[in-house]
N, C-alpha and C positions, 0 to 999 in steps of 0.2 A: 439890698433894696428890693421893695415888694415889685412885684410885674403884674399894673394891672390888665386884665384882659378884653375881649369881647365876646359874645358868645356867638358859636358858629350858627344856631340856629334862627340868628335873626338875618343873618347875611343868606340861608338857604330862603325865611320867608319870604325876602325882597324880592328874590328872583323869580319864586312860584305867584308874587303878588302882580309881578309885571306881567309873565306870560299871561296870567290870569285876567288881566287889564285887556293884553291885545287879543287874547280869543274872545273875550266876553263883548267887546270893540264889535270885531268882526261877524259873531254871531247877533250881536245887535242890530247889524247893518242887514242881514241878509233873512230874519227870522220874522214872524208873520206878524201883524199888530198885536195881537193878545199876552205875546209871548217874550215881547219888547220893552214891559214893563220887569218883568220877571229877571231880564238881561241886564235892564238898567240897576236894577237894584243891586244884582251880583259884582256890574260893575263899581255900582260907589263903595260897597262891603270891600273891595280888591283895594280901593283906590285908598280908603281909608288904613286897610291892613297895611299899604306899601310906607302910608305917612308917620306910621307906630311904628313901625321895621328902624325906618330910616332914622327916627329920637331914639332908640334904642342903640345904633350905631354909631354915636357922637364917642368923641375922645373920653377915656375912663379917665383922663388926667386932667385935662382944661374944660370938656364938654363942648367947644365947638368946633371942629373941625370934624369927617366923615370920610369913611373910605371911597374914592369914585368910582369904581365898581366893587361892593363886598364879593371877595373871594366863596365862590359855594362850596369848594372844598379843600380839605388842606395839602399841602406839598404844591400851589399852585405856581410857587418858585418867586411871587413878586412881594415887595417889600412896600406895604404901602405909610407914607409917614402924614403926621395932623399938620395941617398946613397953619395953626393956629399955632399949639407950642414944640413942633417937630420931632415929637417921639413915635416911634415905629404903633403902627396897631396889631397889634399880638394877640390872637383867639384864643378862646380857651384849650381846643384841644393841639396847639403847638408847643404846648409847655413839656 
């Protein structure tokens, strides 16, 4: 039986997309008018990278179900399964 997989580097973008959401957040709140347009924009680019991440992490078998936290690296020891047709999600580089 084939094993299909996810790739890991979409479960690394999620997580660089989030932190990137909450400093781009933070420095938008605190950075000077001219420069808040500049912030906002990095934040919709973040926001929009996080919402590609996330279709890209759908079940390789049914397509709907998603990992709730993608693992950023391997050996992370948790088993996560598709709450749609119940098969494990398996990365590419755990094979």
């Amino acid at each position: 039986m084939e094993v299909r997989t996810l790739k890991r580097k979409w479960a690394r973008a999620y997580w660089i997309f989030l932190w990137g959401i909450l400093l781009l957040g933070f420095l938008g709140a605190t950075l000077p008018g001219g420069v808040k347009l500049l912030a906002f924009a990095a934040l919709v680019l973040c926001g929009a990278g996080m919402i590609l991440s996330i279709l890209k992490l759908r079940c390789p078998y049914c397509g709907k179900g998603a990992p709730r936290a993608p693992a950023f690296s391997p050996g992370s020891g948790k088993t996560q399964y598709c709450s749609g047709c119940g098969k494990p999600f398996v990365y590419d580089d755990e094979i």
